[in-house]
C-alpha atoms as an extended CHARMM CRD file, in Angstrom:
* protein
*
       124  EXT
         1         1  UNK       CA            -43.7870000000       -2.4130000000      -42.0870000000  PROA      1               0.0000000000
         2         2  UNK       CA            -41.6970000000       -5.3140000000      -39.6610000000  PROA      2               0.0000000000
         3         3  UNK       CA            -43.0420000000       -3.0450000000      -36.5280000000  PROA      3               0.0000000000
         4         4  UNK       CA            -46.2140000000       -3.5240000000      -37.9700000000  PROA      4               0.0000000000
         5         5  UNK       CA            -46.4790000000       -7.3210000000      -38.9010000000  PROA      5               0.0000000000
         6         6  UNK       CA            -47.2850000000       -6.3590000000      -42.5250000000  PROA      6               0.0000000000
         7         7  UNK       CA            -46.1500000000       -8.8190000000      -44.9840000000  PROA      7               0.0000000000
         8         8  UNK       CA            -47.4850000000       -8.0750000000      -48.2050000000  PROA      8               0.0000000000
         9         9  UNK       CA            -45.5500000000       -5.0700000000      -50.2280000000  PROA      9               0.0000000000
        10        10  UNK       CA            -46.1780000000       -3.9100000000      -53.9940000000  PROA      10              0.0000000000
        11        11  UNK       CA            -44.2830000000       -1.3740000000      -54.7310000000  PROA      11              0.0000000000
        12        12  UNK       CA            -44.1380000000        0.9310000000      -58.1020000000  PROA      12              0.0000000000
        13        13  UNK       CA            -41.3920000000        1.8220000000      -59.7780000000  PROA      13              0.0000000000
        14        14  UNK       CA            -39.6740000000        2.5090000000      -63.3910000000  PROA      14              0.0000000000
        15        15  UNK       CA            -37.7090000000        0.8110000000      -66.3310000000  PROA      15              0.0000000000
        16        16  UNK       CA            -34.9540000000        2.7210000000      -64.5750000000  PROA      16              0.0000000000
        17        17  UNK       CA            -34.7000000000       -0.0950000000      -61.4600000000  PROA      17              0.0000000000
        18        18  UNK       CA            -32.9370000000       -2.6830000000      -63.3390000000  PROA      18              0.0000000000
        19        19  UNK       CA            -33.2160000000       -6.7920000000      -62.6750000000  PROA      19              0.0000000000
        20        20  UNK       CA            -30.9810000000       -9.5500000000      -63.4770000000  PROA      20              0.0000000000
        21        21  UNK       CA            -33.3260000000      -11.1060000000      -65.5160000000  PROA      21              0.0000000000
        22        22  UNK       CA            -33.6330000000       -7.9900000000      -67.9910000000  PROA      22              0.0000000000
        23        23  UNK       CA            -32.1860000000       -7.7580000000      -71.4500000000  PROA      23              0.0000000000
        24        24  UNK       CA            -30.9180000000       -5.3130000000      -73.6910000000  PROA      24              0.0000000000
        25        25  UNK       CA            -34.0700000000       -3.5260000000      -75.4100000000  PROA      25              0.0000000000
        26        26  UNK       CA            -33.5610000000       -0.4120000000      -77.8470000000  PROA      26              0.0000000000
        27        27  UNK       CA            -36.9580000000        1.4700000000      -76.7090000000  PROA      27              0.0000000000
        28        28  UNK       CA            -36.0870000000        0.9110000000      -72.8350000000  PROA      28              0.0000000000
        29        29  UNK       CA            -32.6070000000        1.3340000000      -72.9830000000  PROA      29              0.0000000000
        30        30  UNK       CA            -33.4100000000        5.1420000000      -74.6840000000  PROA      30              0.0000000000
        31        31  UNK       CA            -36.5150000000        5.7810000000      -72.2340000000  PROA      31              0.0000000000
        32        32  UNK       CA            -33.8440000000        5.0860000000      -69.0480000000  PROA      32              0.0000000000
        33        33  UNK       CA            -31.1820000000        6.7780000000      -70.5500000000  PROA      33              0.0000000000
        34        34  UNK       CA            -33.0200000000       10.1140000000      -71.1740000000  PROA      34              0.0000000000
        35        35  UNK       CA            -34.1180000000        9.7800000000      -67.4550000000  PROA      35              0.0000000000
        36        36  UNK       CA            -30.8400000000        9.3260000000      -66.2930000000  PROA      36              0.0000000000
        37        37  UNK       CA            -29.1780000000       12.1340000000      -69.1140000000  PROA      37              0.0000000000
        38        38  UNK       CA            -31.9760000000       14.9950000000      -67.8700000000  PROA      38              0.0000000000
        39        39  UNK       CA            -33.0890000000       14.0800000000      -64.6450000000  PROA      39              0.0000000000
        40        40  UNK       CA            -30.4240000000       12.1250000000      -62.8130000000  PROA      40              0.0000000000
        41        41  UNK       CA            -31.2210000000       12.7310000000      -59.1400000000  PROA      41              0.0000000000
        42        42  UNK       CA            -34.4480000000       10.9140000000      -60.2640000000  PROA      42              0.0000000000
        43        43  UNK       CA            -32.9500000000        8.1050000000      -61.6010000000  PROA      43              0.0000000000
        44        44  UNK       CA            -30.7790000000        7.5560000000      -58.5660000000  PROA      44              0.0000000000
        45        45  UNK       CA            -33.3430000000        7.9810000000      -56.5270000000  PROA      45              0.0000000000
        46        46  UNK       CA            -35.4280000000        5.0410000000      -58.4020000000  PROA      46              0.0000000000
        47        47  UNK       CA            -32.6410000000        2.6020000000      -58.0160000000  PROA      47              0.0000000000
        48        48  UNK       CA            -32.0640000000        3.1270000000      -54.5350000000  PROA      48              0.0000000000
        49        49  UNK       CA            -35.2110000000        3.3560000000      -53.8340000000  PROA      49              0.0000000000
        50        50  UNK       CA            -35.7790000000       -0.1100000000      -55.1230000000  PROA      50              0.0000000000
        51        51  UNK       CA            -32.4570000000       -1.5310000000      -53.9360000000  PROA      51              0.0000000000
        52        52  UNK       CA            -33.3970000000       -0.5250000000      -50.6900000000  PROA      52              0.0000000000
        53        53  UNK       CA            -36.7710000000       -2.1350000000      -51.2190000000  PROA      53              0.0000000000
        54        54  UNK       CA            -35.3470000000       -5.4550000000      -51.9170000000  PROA      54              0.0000000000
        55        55  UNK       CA            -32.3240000000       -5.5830000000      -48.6670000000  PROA      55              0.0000000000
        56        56  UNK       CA            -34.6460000000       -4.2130000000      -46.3190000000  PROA      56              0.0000000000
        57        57  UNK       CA            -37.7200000000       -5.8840000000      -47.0090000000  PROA      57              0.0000000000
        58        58  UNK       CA            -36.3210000000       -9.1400000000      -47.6240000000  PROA      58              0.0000000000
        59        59  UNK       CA            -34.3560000000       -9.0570000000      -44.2820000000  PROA      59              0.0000000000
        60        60  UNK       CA            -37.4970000000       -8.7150000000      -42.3300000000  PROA      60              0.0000000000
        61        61  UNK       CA            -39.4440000000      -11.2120000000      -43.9150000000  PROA      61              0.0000000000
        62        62  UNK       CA            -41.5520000000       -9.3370000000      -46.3280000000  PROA      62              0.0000000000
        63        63  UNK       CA            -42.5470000000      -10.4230000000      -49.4460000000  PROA      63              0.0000000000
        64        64  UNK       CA            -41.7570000000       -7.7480000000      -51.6330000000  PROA      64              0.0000000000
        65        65  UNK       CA            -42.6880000000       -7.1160000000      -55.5330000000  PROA      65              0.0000000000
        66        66  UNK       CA            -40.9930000000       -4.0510000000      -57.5510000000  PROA      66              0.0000000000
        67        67  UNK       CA            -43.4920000000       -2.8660000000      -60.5200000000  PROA      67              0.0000000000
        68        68  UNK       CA            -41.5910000000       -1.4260000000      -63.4660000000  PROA      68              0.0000000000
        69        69  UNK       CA            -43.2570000000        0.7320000000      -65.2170000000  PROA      69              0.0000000000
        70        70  UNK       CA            -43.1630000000        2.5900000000      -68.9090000000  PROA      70              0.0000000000
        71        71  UNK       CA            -44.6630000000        5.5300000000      -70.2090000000  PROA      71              0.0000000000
        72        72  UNK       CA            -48.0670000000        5.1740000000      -68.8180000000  PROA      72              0.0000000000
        73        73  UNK       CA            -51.8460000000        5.6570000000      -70.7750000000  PROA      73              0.0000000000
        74        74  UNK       CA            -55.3480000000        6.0980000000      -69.4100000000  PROA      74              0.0000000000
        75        75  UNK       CA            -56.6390000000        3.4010000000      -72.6350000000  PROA      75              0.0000000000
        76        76  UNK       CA            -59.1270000000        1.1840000000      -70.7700000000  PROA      76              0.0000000000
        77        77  UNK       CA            -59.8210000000       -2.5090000000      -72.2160000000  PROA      77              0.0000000000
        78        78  UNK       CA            -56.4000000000       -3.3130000000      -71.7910000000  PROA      78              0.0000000000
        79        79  UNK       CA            -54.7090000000       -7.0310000000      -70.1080000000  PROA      79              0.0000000000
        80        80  UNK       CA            -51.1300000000       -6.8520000000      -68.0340000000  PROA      80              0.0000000000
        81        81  UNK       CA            -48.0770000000       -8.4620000000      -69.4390000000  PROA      81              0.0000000000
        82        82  UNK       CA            -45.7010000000       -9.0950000000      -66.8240000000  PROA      82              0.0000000000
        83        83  UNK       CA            -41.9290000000      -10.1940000000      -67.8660000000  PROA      83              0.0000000000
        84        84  UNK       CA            -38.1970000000       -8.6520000000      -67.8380000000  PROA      84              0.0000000000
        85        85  UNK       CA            -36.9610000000       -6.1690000000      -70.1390000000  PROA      85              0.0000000000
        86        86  UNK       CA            -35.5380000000       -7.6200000000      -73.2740000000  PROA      86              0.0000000000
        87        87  UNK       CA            -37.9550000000      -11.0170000000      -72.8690000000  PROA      87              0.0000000000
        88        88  UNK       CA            -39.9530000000      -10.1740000000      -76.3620000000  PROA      88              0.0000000000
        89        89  UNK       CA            -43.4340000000       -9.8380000000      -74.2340000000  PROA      89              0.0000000000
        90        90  UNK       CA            -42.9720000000       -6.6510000000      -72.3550000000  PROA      90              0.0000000000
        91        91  UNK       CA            -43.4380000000       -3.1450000000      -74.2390000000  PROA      91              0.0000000000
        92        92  UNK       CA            -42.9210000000        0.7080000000      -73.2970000000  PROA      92              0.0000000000
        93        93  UNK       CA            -46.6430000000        0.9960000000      -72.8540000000  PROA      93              0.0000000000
        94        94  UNK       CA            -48.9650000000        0.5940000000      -70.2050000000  PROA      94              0.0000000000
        95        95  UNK       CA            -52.4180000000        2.1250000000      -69.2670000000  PROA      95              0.0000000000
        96        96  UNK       CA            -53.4040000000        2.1840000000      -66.1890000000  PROA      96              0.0000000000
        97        97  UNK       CA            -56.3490000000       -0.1400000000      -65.9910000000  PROA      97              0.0000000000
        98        98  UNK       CA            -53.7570000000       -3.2530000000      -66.6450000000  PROA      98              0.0000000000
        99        99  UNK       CA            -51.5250000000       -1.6190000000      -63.7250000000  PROA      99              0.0000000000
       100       100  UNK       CA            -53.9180000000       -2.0850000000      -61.6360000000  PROA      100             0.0000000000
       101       101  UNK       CA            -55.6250000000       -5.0730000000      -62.6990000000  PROA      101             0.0000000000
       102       102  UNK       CA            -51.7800000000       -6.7850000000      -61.8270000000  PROA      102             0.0000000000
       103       103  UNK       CA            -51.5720000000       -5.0630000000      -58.6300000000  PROA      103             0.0000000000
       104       104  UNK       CA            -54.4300000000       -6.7680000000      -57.6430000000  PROA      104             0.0000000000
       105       105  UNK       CA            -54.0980000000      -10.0490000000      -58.3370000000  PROA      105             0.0000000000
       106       106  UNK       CA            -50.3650000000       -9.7690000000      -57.6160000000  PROA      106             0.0000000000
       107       107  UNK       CA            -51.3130000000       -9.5010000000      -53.9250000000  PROA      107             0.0000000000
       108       108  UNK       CA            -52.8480000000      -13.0010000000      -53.4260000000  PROA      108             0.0000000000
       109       109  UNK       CA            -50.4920000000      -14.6220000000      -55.6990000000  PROA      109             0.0000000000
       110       110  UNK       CA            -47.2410000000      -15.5620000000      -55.1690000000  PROA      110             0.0000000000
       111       111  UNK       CA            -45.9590000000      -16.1050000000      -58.6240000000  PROA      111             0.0000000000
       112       112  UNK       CA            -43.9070000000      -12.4910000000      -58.2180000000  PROA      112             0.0000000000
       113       113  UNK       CA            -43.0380000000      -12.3970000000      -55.2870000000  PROA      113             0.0000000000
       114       114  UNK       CA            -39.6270000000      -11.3950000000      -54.5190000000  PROA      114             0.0000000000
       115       115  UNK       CA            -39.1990000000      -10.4080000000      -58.0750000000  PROA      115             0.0000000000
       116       116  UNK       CA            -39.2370000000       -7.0060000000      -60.0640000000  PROA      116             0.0000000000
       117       117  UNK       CA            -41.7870000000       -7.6970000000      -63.2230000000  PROA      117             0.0000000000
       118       118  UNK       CA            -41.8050000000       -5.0100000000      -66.0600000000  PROA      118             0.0000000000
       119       119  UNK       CA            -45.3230000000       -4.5690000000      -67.0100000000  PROA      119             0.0000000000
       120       120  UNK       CA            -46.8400000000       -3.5920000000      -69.7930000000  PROA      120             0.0000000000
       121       121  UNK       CA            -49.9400000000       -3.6120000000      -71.7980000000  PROA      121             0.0000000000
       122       122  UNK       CA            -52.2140000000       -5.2420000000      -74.9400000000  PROA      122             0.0000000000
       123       123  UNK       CA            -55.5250000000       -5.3540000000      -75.7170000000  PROA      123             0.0000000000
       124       124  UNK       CA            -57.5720000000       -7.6370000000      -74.5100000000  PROA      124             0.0000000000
C-alpha cells in the first residue's frame, strides 16, 4: 500500500482481534473462545493478522481501521453501532447492510481511524 501512496485502509476482521478499549462480555467472550477451542490456527491467524495491520500500517503512514465483526445476518433495514466490546452498545449481531453502510462512511471520516470498532447492528 506505502509503494503505492494509498492511505486509506478498512480492514475486516473478528471479535477474536482484541483492543484495549474492550471489556469483558459473556456472549463475546464464548463466541472467541469457541473459535479459538475448535479452530485455533484461525484465531491466530486473526490476531496477527490484525496486529500486523496496526505496526505495519501505522509505520508507513496509513490510516488504518480494524472492523470487528460478530456472527453476521443478511436482515436489511438495519443502522451500525460502532463501540468496544464490553461498552453496553455493541452486540453479537450484525447484518450486512449496517457493515457496509459503516464501511462507507468510515472512509471519509476520521472519527475511527487508527482504532479497531466492534460493530454491530439495530434496527433502524
Amino acid at each position: 500500500m506505502a509503494r503505492h501512496n494509498a492511505k486509506r485502509l478498512i480492514a475486516l476482521s473478528t471479535l477474536s482481534a482484541e483492543d484495549s478499549k474492550d471489556r469483558w462480555a459473556l456472549l463475546a467472550y464464548i463466541l472467541v473462545t469457541l473459535v479459538s477451542t475448535f479452530v485455533g490456527y484461525v484465531y491466530r491467524d486473526v490476531v496477527a493478522y490484525a496486529d500486523t495491520i496496526k505496526k505495519e500500517a501505522s509505520a508507513h503512514g496509513i490510516k488504518w481501521t480494524i472492523v470487528r465483526v460478530p456472527i453476521l445476518t443478511s436482515k436489511e433495514g438495519q443502522k451500525p453501532v460502532a463501540g468496544y466490546i464490553g461498552d453496553g452498545k455493541t452486540g453479537v449481531i450484525l447484518s450486512r447492510h449496517a457493515y457496509a453502510e459503516f464501511v462507507v462512511d468510515a472512509i471519509e471520516s476520521k472519527e475511527w481511524v487508527d482504532k479497531a470498532p466492534a460493530l454491530s447492528s439495530v434496527a433502524k
